[in-house]
C-alpha positions, 0 to 999 in steps of 0.5 A: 360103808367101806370106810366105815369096817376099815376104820372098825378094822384099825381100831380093832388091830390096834387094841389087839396090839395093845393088849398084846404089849400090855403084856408082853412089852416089858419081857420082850424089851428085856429079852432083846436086850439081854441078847444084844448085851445090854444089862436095862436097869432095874428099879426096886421092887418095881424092876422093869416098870419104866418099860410099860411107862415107855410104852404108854409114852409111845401111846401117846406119840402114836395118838400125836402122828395120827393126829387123833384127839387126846380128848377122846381117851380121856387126856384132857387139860386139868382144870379145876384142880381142887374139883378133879382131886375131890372126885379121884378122892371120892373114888379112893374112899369108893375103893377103900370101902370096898377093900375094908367091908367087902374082901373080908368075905370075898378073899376066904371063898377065892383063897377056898375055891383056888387052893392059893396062898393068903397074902401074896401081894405082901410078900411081894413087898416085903421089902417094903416093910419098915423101910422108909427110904423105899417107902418115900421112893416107891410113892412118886413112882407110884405116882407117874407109873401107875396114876398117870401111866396106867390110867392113860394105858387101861382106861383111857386107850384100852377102855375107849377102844374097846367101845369103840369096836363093840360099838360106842353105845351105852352096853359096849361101854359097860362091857368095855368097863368089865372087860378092861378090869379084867385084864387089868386083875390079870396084868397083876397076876403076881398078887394071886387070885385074891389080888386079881380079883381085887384088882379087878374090882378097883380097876372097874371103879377106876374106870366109873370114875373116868366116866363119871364126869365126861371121859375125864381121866383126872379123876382115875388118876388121882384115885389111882395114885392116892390108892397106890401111896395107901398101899404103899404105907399099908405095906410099910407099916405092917397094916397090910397084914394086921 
């Protein structure tokens, strides 16, 4: 028994360390720096998002020190490559469902109930907009940043050790499913209440797409960076806010 609260002990300081750099890493990277002098580049549009990238890579170095099987959060080989695209499709098309036939009749209750400004997240690109040359930049970032990066942060670290400390069964991990979506919508503040909430939504379908088929990140991920790239052009053309 002993052993037993002293591994549920580590497993929950390490997810409440997570979820504490989940949120503050990037800024306090930052903030060291400036104090010590040091200008960090910035990426356009996307600033200081290598930083979180960083913080995934510590991740998985920390998992390789404690000899902790990658397998376990979802880091598998990818095998079947054709198979594991065709599933994070079916979860992009899941996605973009939701986005054409449900947020219509969400988004005018939030922005009603919140006060809030329509588009936020648009704005937030809008110099994106027309601009092919940071269209075709801002696409492979997509990729590693937020298919690989943030998969391996939110659904495969956060979610699985959320379970994990709510005890590895079926409800812990259906509350580990919500409860990590919800950070995730919060971690997206930026976009506004209509943002959140949609990012809410998509991270939960991430997350069922994870399970799905065995704790299998490959799917997430693919889903993950098809959605970004859609997005991406969405805001490029102007099909954002047609």
């Amino acid at each position: 028994m002993p052993t037993m609260n002293r591994l549920w002990m580590r497993r929950a300081f390490e997810l409440a360390a997570m979820i504490a750099l989940t949120f503050f890493f990037v800024g306090a990277v930052v903030w060291l720096s400036s104090q010590a002098g040091i200008a960090l580049p910035q990426m356009p549009l996307l600033r200081h998002t290598y930083l979180y990238f960083l913080l995934t890579a510590l991740l998985l170095a920390y998992f390789y020190w404690r000899g902790e099987p990658l397998a376990e959060f979802g880091i598998v080989a990818p095998r079947r490559f054709l198979v594991l695209f065709g599933r994070g499709f079916l979860i992009f098309v899941a996605i973009l469902i939701f986005e054409i036939a449900i947020t219509p009749f969400i988004d005018p209750v939030i922005l009603k109930l919140t006060g809030a400004q329509p588009h936020q997240a648009e704005r937030f690109f809008a110099a994106l907009r027309g601009n092919l040359g940071l269209l075709l930049y801002l696409i492979p970032v997509g990729w590693v940043f937020g298919g690989i990066g943030e998969e391996i942060l939110n659904r495969g670290f956060i979610m699985t050790r959320m379970a994990q400390v709510l005890g590895n069964g079926r409800v812990a991990w259906v509350a580990a499913v919500v409860l990590q979506g919800m950070l995730f919508g919060i971690g997206h503040a930026y976009q506004g209440p209509v943002g959140i909430f949609g990012v809410f939504v998509i991270g939960m379908l991430y997350a069922v797409g994870s399970l799905a088929w065995g704790r299998n990140l490959w799917p997430a991920i693919v889903a993950h960076a098809l959605f970004d790239t859609f997005g991406f052009w969405a805001l490029y053309s102007g099909f954002a806010q047609s």
